[in-house]
C-alpha positions as CSV (number, residue, x, y, z in Angstrom):
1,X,-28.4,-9.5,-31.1
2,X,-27.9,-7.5,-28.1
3,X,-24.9,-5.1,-29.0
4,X,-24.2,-4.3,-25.3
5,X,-22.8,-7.9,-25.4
6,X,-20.2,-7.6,-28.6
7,X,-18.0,-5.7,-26.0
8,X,-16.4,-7.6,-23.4
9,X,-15.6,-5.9,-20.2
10,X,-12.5,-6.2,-19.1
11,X,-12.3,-6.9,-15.2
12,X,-9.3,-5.6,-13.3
13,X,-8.0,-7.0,-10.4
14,X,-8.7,-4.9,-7.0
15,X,-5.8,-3.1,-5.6
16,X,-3.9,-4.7,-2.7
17,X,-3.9,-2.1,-0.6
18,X,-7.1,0.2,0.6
19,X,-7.1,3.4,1.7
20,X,-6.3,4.4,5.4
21,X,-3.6,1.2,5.4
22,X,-0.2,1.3,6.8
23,X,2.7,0.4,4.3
24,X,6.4,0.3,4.4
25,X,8.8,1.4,1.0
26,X,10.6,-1.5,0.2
27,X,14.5,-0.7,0.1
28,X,16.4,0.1,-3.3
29,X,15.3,2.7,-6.1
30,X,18.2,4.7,-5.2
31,X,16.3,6.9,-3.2
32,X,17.6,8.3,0.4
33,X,14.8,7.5,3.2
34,X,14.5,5.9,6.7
35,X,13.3,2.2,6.1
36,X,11.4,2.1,9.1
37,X,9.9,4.9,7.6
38,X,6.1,4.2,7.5
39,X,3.6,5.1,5.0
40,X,-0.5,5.8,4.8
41,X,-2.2,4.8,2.0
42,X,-3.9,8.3,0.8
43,X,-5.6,7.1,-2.4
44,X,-5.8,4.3,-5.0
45,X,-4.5,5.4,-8.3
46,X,-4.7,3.8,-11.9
47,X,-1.8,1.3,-13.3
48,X,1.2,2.5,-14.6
49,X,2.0,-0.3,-17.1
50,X,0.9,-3.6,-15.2
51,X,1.4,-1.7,-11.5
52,X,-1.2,0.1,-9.5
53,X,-0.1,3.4,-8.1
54,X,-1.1,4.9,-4.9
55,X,-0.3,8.3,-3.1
56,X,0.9,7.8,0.2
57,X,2.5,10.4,3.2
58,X,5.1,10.0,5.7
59,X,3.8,11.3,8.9
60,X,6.5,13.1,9.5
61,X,6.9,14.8,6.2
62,X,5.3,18.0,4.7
63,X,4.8,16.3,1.2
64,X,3.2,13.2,-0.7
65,X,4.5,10.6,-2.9
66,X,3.1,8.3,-5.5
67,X,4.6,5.2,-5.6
68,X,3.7,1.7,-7.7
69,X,2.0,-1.5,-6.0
70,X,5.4,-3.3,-6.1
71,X,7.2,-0.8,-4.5
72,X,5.0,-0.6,-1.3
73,X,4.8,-3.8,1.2
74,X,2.9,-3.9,4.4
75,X,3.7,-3.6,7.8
76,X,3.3,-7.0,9.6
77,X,2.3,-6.6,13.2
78,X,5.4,-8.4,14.2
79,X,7.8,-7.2,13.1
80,X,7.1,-4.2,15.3
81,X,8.5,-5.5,18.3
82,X,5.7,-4.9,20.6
83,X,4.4,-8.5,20.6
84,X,3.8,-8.0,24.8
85,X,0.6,-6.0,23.8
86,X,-0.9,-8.7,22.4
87,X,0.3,-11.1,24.7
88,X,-1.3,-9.1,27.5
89,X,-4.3,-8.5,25.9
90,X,-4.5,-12.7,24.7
91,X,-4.3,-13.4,29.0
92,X,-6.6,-11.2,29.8
């Protein structure tokens, strides 16, 4: 009997968001903050309880935060507002 195979490993499932990414806070928590306020994903972190956590950083702030997976959403590239830029580029 191979004993390597009495142990099952367990298989998490990958984090949603990768380094380098762009992500917005999503409102509530109490908390006081811009909510166009926009995020950069600094590191992937272990769960807390069933959530990932990541450390993040506000551009414009001095400090970083570590939030949970379910607190983060990311930024959709049209909800900026600058859809000409792609239109431009599509006619080119």
């Amino acid at each position: 009997m191979n004993m390597y195979r009495r142990f099952k490993i367990r298989e998490t499932t990958p984090h949603r968001f990768t380094i380098g990414q762009q992500v917005r806070m999503r409102s509530g928590g109490g908390a006081m903050m811009k909510t166009t306020a926009i995020f950069e994903i600094l590191a992937t972190l272990p769960p807390l309880g069933q959530s990932f956590q990541y450390r993040i950083r506000d551009a414009e702030e001095k400090y970083e935060r570590i939030t949970t997976e379910d607190n983060l959403e990311a930024i959709d590239i049209w909800s900026s507002g600058d859809r000409n830029s792609f239109k431009a580029s599509a006619d080119a």
